[in-house]
N, C-alpha and C positions, 0 to 999 in steps of 0.2 A: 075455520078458526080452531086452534087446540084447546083443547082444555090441559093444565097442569096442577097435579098435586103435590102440595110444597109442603114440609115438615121441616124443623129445625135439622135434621141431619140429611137429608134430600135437595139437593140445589132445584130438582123438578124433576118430576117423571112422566114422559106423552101419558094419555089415556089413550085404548085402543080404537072408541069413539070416531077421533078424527085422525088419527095415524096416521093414513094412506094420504094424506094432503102435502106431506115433507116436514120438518121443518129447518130455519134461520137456527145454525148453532153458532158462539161467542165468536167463532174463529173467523165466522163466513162459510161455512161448509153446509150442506144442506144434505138434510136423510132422506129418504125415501123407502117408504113401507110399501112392501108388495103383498098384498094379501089371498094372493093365490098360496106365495110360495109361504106367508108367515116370517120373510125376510127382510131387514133392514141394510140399504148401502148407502155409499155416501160418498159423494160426486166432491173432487176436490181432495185437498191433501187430510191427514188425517185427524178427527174431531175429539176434541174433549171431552173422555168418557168420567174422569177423574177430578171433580172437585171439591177434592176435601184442602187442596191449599189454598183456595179461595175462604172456607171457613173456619181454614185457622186462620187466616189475615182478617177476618170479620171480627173473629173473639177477641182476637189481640187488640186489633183497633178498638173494640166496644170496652172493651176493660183498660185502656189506655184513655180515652177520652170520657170517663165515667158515665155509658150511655148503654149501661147493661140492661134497666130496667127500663129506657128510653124506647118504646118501637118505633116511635116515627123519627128518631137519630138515627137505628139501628138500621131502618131498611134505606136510609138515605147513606148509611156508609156502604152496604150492600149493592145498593143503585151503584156507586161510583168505584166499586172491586169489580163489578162485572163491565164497566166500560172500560177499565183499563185493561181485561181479560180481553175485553174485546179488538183494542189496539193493540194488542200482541204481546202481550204480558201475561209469563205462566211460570215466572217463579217466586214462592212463596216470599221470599225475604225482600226481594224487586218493587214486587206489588205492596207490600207491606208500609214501605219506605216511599213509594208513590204516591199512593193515598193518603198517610198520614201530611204528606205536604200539602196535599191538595184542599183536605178538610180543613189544614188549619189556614191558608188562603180561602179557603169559603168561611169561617169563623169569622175572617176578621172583615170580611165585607159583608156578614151580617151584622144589623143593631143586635144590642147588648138587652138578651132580653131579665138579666138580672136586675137592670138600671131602673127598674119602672116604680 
């Protein structure tokens, strides 16, 4: 199992720990750490080194749906930016506009937890 270190401007970083084990990236491509040579490759077409349009589609959505100060909103809009990343979605304004439909069909098939 990986461990990952996650910080507001880092989508994840392997730890060198368990490296050498591979891993599952968004795309489907899989790494692989060789630790003779201290080399990373990656079997399959080429992987998402670059996700900072993923967090700008996070802030936007978080500051659109007023769920800046929200983390369990936040990481539930995060959850559904990386699955759509995951289904082949890798342009910022795409994903942007996918999500945001998506959360507001999950909104409205949640109860209203203002009503209480």
């Amino acid at each position: 199992m990986q461990e990952v270190a996650i910080n507001e401007d880092d989508a994840g970083t392997v730890t060198n720990e368990n490296a050498n084990e591979g891993s599952a990236l968004p795309n489907h491509n899989v790494v692989d750490y060789d630790p003779c040579s201290g080399k990373m490759s990656c079997s399959g077409a080429r992987p998402i080194i670059n996700f900072s349009f993923v967090k700008k589609a996070l802030k936007t959505l978080c500051r659109e749906q007023g769920v800046v100060r929200d983390r369990m909103a936040t990481v539930e809009i995060a959850a559904l930016l990386l699955a759509l990343v995951k289904e082949g979605v890798h342009d910022e304004e795409q994903l942007t506009r996918l999500a945001r439909a998506r959360w507001q069909e999950m909104a409205k098939a949640r109860p209203d937890a203002d009503a209480t």
